[in-house]
PyMOL Python script that loads the backbone (N, CA, C, O; Angstrom):
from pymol import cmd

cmd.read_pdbstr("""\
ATOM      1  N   UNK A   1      92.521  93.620  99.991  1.00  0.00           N
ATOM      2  CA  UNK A   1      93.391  94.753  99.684  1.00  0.00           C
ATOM      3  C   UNK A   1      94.140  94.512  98.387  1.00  0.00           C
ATOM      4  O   UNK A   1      94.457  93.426  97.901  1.00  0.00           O
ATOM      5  N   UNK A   2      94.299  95.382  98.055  1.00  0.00           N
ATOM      6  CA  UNK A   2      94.882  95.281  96.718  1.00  0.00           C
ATOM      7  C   UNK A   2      96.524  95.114  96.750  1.00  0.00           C
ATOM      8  O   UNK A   2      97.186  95.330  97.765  1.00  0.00           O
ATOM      9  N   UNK A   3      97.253  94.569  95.097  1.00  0.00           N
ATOM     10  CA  UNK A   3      98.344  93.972  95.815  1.00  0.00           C
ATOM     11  C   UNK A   3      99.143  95.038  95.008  1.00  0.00           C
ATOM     12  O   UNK A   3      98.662  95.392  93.932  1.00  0.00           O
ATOM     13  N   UNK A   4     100.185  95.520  95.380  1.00  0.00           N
ATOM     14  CA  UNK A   4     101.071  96.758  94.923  1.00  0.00           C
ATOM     15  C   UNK A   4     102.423  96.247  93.948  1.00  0.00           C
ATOM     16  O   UNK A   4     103.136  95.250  94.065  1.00  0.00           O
ATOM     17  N   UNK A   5     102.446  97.149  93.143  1.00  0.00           N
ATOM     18  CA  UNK A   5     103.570  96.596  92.426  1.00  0.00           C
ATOM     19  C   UNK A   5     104.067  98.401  91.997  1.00  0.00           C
ATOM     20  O   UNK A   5     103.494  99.470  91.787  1.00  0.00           O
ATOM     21  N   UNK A   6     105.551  97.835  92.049  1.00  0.00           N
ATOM     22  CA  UNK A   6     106.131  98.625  91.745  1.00  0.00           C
ATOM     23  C   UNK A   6     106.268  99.821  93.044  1.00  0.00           C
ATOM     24  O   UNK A   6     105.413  99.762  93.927  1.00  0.00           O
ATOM     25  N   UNK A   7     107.073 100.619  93.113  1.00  0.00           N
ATOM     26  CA  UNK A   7     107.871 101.805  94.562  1.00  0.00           C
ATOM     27  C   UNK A   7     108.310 100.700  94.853  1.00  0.00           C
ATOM     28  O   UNK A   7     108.543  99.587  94.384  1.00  0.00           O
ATOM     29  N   UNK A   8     108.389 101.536  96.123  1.00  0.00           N
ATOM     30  CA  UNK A   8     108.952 101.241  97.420  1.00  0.00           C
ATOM     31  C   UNK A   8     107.992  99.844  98.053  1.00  0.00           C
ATOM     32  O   UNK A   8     108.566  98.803  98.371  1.00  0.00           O
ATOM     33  N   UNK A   9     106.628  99.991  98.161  1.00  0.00           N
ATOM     34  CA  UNK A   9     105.691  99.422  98.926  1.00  0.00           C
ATOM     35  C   UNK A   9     105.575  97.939  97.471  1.00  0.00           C
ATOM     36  O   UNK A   9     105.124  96.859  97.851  1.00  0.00           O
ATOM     37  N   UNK A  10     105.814  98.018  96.633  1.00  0.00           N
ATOM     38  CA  UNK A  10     105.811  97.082  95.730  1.00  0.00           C
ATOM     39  C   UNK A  10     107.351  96.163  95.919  1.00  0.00           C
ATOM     40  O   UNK A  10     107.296  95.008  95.496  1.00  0.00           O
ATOM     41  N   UNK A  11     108.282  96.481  96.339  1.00  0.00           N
ATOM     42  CA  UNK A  11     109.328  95.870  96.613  1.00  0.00           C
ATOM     43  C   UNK A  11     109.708  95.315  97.833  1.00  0.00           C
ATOM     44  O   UNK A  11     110.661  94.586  98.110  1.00  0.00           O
ATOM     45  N   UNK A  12     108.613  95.878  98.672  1.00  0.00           N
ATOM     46  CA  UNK A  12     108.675  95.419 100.236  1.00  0.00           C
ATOM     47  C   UNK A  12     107.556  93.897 100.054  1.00  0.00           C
ATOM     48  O   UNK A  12     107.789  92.699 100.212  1.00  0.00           O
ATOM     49  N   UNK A  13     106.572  94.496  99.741  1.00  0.00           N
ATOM     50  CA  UNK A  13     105.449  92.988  99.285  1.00  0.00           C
ATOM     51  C   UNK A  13     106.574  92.294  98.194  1.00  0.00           C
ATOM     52  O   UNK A  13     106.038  91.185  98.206  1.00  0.00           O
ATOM     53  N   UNK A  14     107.304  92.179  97.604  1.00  0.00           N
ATOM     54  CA  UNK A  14     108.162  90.922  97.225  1.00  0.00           C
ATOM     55  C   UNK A  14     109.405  90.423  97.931  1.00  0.00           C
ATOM     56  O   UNK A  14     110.134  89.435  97.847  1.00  0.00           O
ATOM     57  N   UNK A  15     109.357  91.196  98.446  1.00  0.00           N
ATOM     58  CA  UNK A  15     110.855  90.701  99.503  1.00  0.00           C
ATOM     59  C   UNK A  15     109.959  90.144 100.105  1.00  0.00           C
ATOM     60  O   UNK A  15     109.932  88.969  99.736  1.00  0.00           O
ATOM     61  N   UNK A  16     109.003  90.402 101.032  1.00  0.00           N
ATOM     62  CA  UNK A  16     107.985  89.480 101.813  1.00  0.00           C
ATOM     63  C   UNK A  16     107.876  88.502 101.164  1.00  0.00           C
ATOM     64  O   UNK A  16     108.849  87.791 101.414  1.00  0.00           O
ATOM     65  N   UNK A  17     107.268  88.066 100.491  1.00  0.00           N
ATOM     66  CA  UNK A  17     106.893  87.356  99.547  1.00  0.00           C
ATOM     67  C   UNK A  17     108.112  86.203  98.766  1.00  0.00           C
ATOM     68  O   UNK A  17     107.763  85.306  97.999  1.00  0.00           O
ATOM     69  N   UNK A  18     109.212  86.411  99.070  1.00  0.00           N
ATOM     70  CA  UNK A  18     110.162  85.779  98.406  1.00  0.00           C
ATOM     71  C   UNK A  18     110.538  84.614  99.897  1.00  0.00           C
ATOM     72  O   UNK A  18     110.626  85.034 101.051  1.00  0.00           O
ATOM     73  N   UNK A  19     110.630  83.842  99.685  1.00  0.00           N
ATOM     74  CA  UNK A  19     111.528  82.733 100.394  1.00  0.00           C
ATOM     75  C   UNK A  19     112.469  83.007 100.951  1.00  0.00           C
ATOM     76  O   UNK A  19     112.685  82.969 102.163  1.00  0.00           O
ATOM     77  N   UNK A  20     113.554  83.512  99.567  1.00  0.00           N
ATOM     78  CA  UNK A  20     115.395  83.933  99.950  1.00  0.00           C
ATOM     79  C   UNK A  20     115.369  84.676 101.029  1.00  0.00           C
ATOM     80  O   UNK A  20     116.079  84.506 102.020  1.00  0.00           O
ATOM     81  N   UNK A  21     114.231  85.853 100.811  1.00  0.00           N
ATOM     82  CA  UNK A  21     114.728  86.477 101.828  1.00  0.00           C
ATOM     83  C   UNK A  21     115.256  86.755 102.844  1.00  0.00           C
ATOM     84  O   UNK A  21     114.571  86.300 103.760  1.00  0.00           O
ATOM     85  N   UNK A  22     116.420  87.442 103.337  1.00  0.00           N
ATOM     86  CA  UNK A  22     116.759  87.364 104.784  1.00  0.00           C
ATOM     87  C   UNK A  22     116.124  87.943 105.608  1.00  0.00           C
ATOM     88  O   UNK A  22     115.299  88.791 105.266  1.00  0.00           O
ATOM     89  N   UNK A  23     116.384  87.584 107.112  1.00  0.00           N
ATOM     90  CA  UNK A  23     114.982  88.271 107.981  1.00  0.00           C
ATOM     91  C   UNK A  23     115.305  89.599 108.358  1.00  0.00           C
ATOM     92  O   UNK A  23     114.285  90.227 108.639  1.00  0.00           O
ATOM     93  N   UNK A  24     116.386  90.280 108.471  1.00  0.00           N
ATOM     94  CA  UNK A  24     116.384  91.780 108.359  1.00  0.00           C
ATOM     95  C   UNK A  24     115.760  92.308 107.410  1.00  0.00           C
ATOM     96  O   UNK A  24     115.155  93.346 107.676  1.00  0.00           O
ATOM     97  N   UNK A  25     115.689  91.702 105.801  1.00  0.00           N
ATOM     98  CA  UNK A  25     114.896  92.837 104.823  1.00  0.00           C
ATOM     99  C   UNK A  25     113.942  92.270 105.163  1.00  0.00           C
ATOM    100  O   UNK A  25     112.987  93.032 105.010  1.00  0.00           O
ATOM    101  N   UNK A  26     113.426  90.711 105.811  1.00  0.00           N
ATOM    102  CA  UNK A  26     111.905  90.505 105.779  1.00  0.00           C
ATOM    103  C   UNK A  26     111.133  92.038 107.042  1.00  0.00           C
ATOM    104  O   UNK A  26     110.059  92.624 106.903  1.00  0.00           O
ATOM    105  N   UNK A  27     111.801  92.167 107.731  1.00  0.00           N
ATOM    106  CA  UNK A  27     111.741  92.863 108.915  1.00  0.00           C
ATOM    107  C   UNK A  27     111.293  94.168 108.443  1.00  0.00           C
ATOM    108  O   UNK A  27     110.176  94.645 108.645  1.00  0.00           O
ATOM    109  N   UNK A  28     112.591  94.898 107.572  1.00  0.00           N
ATOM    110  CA  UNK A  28     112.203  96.021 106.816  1.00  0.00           C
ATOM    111  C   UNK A  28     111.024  96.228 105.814  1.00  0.00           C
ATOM    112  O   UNK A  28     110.254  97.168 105.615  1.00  0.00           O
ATOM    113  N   UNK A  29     111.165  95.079 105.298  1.00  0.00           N
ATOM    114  CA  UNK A  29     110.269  95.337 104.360  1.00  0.00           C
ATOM    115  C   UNK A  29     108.732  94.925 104.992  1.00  0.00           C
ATOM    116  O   UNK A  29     107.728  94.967 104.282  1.00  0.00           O
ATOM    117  N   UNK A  30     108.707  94.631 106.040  1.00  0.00           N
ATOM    118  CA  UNK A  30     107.339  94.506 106.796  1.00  0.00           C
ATOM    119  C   UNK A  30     107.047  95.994 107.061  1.00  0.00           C
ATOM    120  O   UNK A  30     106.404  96.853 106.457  1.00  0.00           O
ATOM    121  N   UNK A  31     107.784  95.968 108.222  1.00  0.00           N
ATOM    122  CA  UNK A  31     107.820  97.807 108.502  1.00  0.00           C
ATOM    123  C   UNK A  31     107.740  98.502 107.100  1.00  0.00           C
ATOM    124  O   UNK A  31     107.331  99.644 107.311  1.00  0.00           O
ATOM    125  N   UNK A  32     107.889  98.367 106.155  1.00  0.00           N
ATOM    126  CA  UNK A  32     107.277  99.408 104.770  1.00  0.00           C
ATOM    127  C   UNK A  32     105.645  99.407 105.031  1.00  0.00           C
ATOM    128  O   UNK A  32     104.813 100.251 105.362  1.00  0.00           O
ATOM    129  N   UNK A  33     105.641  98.272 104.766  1.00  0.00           N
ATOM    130  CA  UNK A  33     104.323  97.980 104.289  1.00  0.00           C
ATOM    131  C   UNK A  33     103.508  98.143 105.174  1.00  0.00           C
ATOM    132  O   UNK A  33     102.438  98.561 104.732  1.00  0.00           O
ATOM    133  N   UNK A  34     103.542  97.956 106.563  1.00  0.00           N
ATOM    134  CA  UNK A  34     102.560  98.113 107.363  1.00  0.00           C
ATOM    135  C   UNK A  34     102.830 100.169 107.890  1.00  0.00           C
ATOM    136  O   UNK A  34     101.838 100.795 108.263  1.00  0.00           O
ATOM    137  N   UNK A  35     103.747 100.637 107.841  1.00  0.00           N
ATOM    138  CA  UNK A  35     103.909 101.769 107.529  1.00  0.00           C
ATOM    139  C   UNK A  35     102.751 102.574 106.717  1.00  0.00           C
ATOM    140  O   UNK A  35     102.052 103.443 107.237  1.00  0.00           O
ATOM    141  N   UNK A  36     102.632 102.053 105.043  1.00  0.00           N
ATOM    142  CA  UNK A  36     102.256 102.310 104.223  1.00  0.00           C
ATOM    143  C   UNK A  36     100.710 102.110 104.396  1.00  0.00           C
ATOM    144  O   UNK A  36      99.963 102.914 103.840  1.00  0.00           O
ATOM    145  N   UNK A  37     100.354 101.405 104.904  1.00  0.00           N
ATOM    146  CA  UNK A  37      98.892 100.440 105.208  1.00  0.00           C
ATOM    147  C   UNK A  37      98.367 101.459 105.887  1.00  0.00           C
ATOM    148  O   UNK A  37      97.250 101.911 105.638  1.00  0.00           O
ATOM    149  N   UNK A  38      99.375 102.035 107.083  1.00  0.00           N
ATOM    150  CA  UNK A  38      98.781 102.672 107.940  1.00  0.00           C
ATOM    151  C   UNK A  38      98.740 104.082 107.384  1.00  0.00           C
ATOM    152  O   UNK A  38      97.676 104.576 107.760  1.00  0.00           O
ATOM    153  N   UNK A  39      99.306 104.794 106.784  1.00  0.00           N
ATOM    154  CA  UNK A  39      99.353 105.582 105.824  1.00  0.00           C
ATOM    155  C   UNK A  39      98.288 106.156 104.621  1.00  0.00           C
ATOM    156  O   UNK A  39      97.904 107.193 104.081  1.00  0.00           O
ATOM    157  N   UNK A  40      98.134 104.865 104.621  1.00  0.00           N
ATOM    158  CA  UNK A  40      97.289 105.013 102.973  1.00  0.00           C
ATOM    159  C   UNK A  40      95.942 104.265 103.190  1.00  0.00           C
ATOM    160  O   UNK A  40      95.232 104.352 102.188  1.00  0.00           O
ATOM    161  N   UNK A  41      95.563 103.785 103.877  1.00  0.00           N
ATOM    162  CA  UNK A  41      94.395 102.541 103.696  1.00  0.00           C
ATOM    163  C   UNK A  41      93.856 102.983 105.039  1.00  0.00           C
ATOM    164  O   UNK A  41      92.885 102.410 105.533  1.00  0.00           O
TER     165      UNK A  41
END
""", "prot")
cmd.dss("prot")
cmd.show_as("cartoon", "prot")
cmd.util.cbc("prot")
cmd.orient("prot")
């Protein structure tokens, strides 16, 4: 799959993606993306 940059769905794959992250935005920003996945793909 291809990797997204930039929106919404581009900022959720780097919060994922980041270490710092805390696990509420890891949480949210999962729910984007698999949102989006399911959405679009």
């Amino acid at each position: 799959m291809a990797v997204h940059h930039g929106g919404k769905v581009g900022k959720a794959a780097k919060t994922l993606a980041t270490k710092g992250s805390s696990k509420s935005a890891k949480s949210k920003a999962g729910k984007t993306l698999a949102d989006h996945k399911a959405e679009k793909h």
